[in-house]
N, C-alpha and C positions, 0 to 999 in steps of 0.2 A: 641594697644590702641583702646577700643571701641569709636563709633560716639557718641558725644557727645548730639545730636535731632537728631531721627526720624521722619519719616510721621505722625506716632502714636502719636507723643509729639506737634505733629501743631494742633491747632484748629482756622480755618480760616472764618470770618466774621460770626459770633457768639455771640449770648445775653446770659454771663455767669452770669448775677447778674447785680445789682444796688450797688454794696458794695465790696471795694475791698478784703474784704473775701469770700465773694461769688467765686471772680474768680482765690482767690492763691486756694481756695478749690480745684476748677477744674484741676485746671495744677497740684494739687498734686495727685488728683486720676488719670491723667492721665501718672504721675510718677510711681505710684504704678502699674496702668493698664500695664505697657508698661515691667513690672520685675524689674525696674532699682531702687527700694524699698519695704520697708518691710511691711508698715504698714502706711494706709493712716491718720490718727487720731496724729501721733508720728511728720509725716513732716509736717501738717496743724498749729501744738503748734508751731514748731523751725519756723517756716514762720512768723506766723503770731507775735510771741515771739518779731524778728527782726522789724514787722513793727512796731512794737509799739514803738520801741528805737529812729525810726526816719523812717520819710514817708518815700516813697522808688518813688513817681513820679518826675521827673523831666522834665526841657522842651525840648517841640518838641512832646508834648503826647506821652510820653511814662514813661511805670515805670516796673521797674525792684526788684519786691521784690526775695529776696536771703537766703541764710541760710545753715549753716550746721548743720547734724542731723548726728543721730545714725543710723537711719532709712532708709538710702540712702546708694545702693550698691556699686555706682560709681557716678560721677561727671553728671551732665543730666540737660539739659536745655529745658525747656515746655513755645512753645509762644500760644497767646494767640491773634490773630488780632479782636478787637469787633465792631462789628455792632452797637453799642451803647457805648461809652466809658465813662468811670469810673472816678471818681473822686480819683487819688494815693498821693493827698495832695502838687501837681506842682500849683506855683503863675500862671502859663497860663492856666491853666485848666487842664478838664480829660485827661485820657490814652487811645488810641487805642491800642496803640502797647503795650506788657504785658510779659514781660521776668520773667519765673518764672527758677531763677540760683540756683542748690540742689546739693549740696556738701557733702560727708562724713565726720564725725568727725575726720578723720585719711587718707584725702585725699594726693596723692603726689604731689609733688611742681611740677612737668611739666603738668598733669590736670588744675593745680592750675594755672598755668601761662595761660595756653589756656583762661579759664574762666576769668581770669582777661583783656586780648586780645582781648577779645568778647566786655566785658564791655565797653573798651572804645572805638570801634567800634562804637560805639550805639550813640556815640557824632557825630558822623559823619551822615550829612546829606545826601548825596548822598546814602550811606547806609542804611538808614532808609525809603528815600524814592523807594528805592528797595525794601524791606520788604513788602514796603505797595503796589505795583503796580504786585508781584508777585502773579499768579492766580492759583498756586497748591502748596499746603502741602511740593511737593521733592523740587520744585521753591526756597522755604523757607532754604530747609535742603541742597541744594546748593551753596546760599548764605553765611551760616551761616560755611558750609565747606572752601567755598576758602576764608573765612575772618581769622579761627586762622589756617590753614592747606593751606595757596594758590597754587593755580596750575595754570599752564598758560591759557588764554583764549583768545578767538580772538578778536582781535581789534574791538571796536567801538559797543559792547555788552555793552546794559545799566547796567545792572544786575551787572555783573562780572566788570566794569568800577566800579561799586559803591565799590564792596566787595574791590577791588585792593587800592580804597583810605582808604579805612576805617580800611585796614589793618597795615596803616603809621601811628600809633601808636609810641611815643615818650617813652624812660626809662626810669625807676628808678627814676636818677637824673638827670636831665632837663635844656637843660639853654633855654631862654627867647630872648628875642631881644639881639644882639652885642651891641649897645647902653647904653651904661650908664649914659645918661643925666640925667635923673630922679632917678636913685639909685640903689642902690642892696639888692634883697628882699631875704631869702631863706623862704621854705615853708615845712612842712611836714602834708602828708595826711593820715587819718584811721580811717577807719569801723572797728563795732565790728567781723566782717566776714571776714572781709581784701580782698573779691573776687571784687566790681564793686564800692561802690562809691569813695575808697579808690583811686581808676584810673582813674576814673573820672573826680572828683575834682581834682586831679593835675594838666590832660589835660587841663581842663577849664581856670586853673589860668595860667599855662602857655599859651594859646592863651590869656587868657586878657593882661597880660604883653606884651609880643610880639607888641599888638595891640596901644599899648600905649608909649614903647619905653623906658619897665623897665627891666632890669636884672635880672631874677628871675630863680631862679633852686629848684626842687621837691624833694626830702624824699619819697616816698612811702613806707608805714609799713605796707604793705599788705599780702596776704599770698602768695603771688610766692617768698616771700625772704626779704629782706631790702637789698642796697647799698648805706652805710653811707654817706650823703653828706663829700666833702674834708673839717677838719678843717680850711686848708688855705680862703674857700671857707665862711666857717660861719662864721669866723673871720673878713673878708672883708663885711659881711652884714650890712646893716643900720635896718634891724627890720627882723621881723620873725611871718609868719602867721603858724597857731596851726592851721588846717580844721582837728578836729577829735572829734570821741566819745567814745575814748579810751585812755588810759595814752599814751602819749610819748616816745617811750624807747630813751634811753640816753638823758633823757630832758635837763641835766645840760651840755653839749655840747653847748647850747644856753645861760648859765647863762649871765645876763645882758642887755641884747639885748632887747629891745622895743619888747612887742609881742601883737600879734591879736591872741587872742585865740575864737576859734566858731565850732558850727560844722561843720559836713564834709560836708552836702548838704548843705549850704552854699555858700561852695568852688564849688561847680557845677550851682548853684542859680545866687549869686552874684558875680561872681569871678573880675568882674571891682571894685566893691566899694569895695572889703578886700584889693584890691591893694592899691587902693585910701588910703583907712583907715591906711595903713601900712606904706606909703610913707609921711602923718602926722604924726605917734608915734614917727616916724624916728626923726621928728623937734620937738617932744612936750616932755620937760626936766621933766613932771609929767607922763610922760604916764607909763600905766604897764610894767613892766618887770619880763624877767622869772629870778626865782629862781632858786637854785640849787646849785652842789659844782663844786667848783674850779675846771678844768680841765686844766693841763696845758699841759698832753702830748695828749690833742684832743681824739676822737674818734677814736674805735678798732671796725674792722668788726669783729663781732664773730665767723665766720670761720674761720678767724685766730689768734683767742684767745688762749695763752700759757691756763697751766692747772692753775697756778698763776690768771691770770686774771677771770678764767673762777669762779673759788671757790670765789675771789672779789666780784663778780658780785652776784651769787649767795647769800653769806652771807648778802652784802648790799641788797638783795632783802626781805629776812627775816626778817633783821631787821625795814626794810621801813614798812613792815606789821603790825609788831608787836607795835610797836609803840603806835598806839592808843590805843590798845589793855591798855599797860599801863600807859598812858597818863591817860586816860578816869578815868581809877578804881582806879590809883595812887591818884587823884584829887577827887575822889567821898572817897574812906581811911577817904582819909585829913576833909573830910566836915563832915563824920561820930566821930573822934574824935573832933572838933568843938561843935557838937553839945551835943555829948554824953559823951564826956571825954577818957582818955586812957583805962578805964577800960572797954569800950565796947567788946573791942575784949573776953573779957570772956563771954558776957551776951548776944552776939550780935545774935547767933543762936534759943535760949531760949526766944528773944522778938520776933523775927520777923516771928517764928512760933507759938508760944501761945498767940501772943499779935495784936491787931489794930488798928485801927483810934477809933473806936467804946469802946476797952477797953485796955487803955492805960496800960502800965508796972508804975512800982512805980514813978520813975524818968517823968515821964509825955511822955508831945509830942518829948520833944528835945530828951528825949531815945529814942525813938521809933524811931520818924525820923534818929535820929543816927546812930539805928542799922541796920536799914533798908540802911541807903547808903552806911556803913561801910559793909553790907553783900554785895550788888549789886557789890561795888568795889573790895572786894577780890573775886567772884565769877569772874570778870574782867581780874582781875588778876591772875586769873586763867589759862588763855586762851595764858599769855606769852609764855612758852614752847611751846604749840602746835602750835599755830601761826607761830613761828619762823620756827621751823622744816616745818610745813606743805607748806609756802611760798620757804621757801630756795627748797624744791624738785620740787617747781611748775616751778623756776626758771631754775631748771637742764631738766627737765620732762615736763612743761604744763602743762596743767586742770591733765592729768592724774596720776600727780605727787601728786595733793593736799590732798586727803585723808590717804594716806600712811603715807605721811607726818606726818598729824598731828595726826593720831594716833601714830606713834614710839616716835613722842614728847609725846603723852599723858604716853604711858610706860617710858618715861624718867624722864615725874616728875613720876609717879607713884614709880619710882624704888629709888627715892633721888639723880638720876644723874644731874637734873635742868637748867641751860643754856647749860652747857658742853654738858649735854646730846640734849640736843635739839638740836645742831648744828652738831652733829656726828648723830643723827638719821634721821634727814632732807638730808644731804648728803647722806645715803645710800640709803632712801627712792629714792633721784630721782635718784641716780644712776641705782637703780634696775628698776625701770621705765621706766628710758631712754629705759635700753639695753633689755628690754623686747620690747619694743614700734618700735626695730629696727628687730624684728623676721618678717620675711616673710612668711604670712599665705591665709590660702584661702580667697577669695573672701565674702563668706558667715559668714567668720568668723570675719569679717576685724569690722563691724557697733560695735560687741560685746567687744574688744578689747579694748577701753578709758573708757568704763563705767563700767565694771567687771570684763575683766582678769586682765588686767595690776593694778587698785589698790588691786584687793586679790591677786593677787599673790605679787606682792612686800608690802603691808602689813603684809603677813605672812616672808617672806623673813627678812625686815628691824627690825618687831617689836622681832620676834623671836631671832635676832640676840641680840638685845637690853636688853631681857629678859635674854638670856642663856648666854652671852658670854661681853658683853660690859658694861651694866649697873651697875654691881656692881662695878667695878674698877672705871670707872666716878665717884660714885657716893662716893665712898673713895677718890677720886681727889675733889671734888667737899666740901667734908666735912674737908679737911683738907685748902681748900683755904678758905674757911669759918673759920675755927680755926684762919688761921694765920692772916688775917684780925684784927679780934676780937681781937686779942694781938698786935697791931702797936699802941704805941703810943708816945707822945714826937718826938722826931726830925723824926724819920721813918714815920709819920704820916704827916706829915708835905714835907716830899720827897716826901710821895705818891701824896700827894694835888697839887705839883709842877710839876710831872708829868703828872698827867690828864688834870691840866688848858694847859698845852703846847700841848695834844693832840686833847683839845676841839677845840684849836685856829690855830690847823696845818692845818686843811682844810676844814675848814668851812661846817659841815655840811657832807662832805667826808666820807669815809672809816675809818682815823683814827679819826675823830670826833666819829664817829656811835661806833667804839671799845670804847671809853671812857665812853659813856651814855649807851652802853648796859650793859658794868660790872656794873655801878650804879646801873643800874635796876633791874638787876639780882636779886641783895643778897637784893631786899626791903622786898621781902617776908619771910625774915628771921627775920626780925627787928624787936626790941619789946623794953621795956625800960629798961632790962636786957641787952640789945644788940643792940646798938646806933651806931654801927660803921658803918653800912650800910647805918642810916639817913647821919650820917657826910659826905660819900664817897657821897651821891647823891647833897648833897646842894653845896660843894666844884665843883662838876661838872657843877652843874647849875649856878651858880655865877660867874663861869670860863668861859664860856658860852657863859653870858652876855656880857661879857665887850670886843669883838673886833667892835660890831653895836655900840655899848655905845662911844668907842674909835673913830670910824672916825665919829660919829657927832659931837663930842666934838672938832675933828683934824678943824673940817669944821668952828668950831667957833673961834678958835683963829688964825688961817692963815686963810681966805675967798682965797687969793689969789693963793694959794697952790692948788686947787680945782676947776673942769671945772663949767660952769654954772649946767650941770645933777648930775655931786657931790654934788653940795650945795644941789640941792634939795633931792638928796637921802638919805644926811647927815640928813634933817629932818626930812626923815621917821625913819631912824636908833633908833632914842630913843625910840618911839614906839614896835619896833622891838626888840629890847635891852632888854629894860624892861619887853619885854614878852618872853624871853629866846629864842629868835629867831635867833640863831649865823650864820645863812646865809643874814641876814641884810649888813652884810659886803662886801659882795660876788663880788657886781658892783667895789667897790672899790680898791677889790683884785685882780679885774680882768681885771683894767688898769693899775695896780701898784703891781704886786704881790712880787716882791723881795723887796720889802720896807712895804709895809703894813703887810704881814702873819709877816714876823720875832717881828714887833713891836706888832702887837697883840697876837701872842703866848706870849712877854716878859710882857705883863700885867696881861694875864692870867695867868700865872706862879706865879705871884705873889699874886692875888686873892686866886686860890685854896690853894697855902700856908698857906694864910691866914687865910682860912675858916676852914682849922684842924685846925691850931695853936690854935684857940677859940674855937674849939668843937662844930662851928655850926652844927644845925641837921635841914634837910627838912622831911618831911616824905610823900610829895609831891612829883614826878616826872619829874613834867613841868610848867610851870607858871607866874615863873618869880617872879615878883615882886608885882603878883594877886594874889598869893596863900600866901602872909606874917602870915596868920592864921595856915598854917602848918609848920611853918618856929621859930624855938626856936633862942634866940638871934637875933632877925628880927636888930635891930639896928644896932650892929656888922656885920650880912649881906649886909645891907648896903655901911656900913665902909668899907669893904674887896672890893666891887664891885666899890667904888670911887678910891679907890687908884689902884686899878689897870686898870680903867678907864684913870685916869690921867699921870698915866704910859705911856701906849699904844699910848695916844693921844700924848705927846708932843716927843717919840720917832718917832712916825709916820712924826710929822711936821718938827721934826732934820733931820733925812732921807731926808725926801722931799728935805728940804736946803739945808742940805751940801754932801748929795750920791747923786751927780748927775750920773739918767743915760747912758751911753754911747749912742753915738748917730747910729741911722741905716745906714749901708752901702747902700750905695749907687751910679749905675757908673755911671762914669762922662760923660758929652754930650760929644758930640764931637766939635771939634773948627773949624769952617769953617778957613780954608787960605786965 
């Protein structure tokens, strides 16, 4: 393993600019100068790309802008000590000290880990005031050696005293003060680079707690790895601080729990008041809480993910994508037949290219406007297949997965294969990715690797396959499950409806929820008014949906006393939540009561979607709720279907409560003094 600074890479009291691009500039041609990059213009975009996401000063003057590129051969760190310091956007002022952190797109996890090492070094002040008191360039590259690489030094050396504390750097996951008079926080931290503030900010929160006498343990989602905090551990939490500027992975790990959600320099900023702020949500029965689905067997470190969970995981990530995708275009359909009528979808190409504001089609503006949202939304909806597939490879694969992806979904609708096929072309996509991604190649070769071998060649791999070999049989699976659809009606239609509400409502938003609303969605793009069976599968789903949020508001209102004080009040957002098809409204619910709440809200849903085939309602909406009633045929009857199985739910949920008492926790007994 190469040194990670050189002599070359130190610039020592030094007027690089008035502008902290001025001086990421410097350290990056001093990157490039030194060979340890390709092209100085490529790392000054990814640098400066990152400072814009969020400043990179923090205090103690210093600041640390970071980034990975294409354009970095290896991992390389460029200081900068100035004779005039910078303003890197720290509440105490400019930067002397200047860590420019340059990483490869395709760096390995023990670089990675150094680099992350360094990082929170940098919190340490002894440390830094080594930095600044060191009088030669090697002074610096010695320092910077025995902090992620220590070696012995002699006693009572300021220098090497400094590097040796700064190297006592704390894990993954973190505990806080032994003390638990004031509570139990968990935290999770994350930059989009996952290299320095992501470590940082843990540090910091955990000395604020510490300092104060709270129990607080760290998540770092950074790139040396994750080590999932213990469920027993987040379970025992009174709130949950979010210090990131990037999604959460396993966020539903934390469903229900009080959260402080902020950025990451924050958590290095202020990390006393997010405590503060954390140990009030704790006490306050309105504060936010996170969302999410029901976990009841906790969290899986993904190293030790069966191939089961891993494809879970995977698929669920697809579908999280796709989502808006047809949420968006499903909702903008609905607003084009609204305004235009059903017969848009024939006229709808022919307005909105020969027609415009200026000179309307016959039908006037409401055509026009009609066809114009009715085209934006199936153009929307377009985007389902590819979406699906391109996320599902990103989730096997990473960035280098996403292209692949969603081109083999694009040859899967192309070829009539359509969800089927998206979900078979997304798993090959990142499979071929991965195992491409895991070849050992030259050094020279390493920058070009995420951004054009691995998606052309598993591109050609995945779509190829999709083309010659896979897509026609899908796409005859795909047209016969569309047949049999189309021919269910009377009581088998009605099973079906029975079945999807009891999936909607098994997990809230979960894995068998997301199976239930993805077949809905699926077959929208087939629907026409020849072919209703799709609108009816999507309203029976949505309606189904509704009613476990609908059901414990409703639980809340006729037992009060069945329900903690944060129940009632969550019971009042629920109707909100309900009503706009939001079936993770339940979730807090679920998630102090799950063997009593899930069965009675699956038994209302169940009854719901029966419901909503038995009458042949039709959405041709995808999401909404009870906002989108203009795409909604027999809106009344929807209704009707979503009360009765509302009232189901609820007064099953308040039976339970009364008379399933649950078993009480074991517990040993003291002991008896003699």
């Amino acid at each position: 393993m190469s040194e990670l600074i050189t002599p070359e890479l130190v610039a020592l009291d030094t007027h690089l600019g008035s502008e902290p691009k001025d001086v990421i500039r410097r350290l990056a041609e001093l990157v490039v100068e030194s060979g340890r990059a390709t092209e100085i213009e490529a790392l000054y975009a990814d640098a400066l790309a990152r400072e814009a996401k969020t400043a990179t000063g923090i205090p103690g003057g210093l600041a640390i802008p970071h980034c990975r590129s294409s354009a970095v051969l290896e991992p390389t760190l460029a200081l900068a000590r100035l004779s005039t310091p910078v303003d890197f956007g720290s509440k105490d002022g400019p930067a002397d000290l200047v860590f420019l952190i340059a990483a490869p797109e395709g760096a390995d996890q023990e670089h990675l880990k150094i680099l992350a090492k360094l990082a929170r070094s940098l919190m340490k002040k002894d440390f830094t005031a080594a930095l600044r008191d060191a009088s030669t360039a090697q002074q610096i590259v010695d320092l910077v050696g025995n902090v992620v690489a220590p070696v012995p030094v002699a006693a009572g050396a300021h220098a090497a005293g400094a590097a040796e504390n700064a190297n006592a750097g704390t894990g993954p996951a973190q505990s806080g003060a032994e003390s638990t008079s004031r509570g139990r926080i968990v935290a999770v931290t994350a930059c989009p680079t996952g290299i320095a503030h992501t470590y940082m900010a843990a540090d910091s929160l955990v000395a604020a707690a510490k300092a104060v006498g709270v129990d607080l343990q760290v998540e770092t989602q950074g790139s040396a790895g994750v080590t999932p905090l213990d469920p027993a551990v987040i379970a025992a939490a009174d709130a949950v601080i979010f210090a990131v500027d990037v999604d959460v992975r396993g966020r539903e790990r934390f469903a229900g729990k009080p959260v402080i959600n902020v950025p990451v320099k924050r958590g290095i900023d202020e990390p006393g008041r997010l405590i503060e702020e954390a140990l009030a949500a704790a006490l306050n029965p309105n504060a936010r809480r996170v969302s999410g689905t029901v976990d009841l067997g906790g969290a899986s470190n993904e190293k030790s993910e069966h191939l089961g969970q891993k494809l879970k995981r995977a698929l669920l990530t697809g579908v999280s994508y796709m989502i808006p995708f047809v949420a968006g275009g499903g909702l903008l359909i609905a607003l084009g037949f609204l305004l235009g009528g059903y017969e848009i979808t024939e006229v709808a190409d022919d307005v909105v290219i020969n027609n415009s504001l200026f000179n309307l089609p016959d039908g006037g503006m409401l055509t026009y406007l009609g066809a114009v949202f009715f085209k934006i939304g199936a153009l929307s909806m377009g985007f389902l297949v590819p979406a699906l597939a391109g996320y599902i490879a990103f989730a096997i694969a990473d960035r280098p997965g996403i292209a692949p992806g969603f081109v083999a979904g694009a040859v899967a609708g192309f070829m009539g294969a359509g969800f089927l096929g998206g979900i078979v072309g997304g798993l090959l996509a990142g499979v071929v990715a991965m195992s491409i991604a895991r070849i050992s190649v030259p050094r020279w070769l390493r920058s070009l690797m995420p951004v054009v071998i691995i998606p052309l060649i598993a591109s050609i791999v995945a779509s190829g396959l999709m083309f010659l070999v896979l897509g026609g049989p899908i796409a005859l699976l795909t047209v016969g499950l569309g047949n049999w659809l189309n021919g269910m009606t009377g009581a088998s239609a009605v099973i079906l409806g029975v079945i999807l509400g009891l999936m909607m409502a098994f997990d809230l938003g979960g894995p068998v929820n997301k199976v239930a609303y993805s077949f809905a969605v699926a077959g929208l793009g087939a629907a026409s008014l020849a072919n209703q069976a799709p609108w009816q599968i999507m309203a029976a789903v949505m309606a189904a949906g509704m009613v476990p949020p609908l059901a414990m508001a409703l639980a809340t209102v006729i037992d009060k006393k069945l329900f903690s004080l944060s129940e009632r009040e969550n019971g009042k957002a629920a109707w909100l939540l309900g009503a706009s098809f939001i079936s993770e409204g339940a979730i807090p619910f679920a998630a102090a009561d799950v063997f009593r709440v899930i069965p009675a809200a699956m038994l209302g849903a169940a009854v719901t979607g029966g419901l909503s085939m038995a009458w042949n309602i039709t959405s041709k909406a995808p999401h909404g709720g009870m906002f989108v009633f203009f795409a909604i045929d027999n809106f009344l009857l929807f209704v009707l279907a979503i009360a009765i199985g509302t009232v189901v739910s609820a007064f099953a949920v308040v039976g339970l409560k009364r008379y399933a008492v649950r078993k009480p926790a074991v517990v040993d007994a003291a002991p008896v003094n003699a």
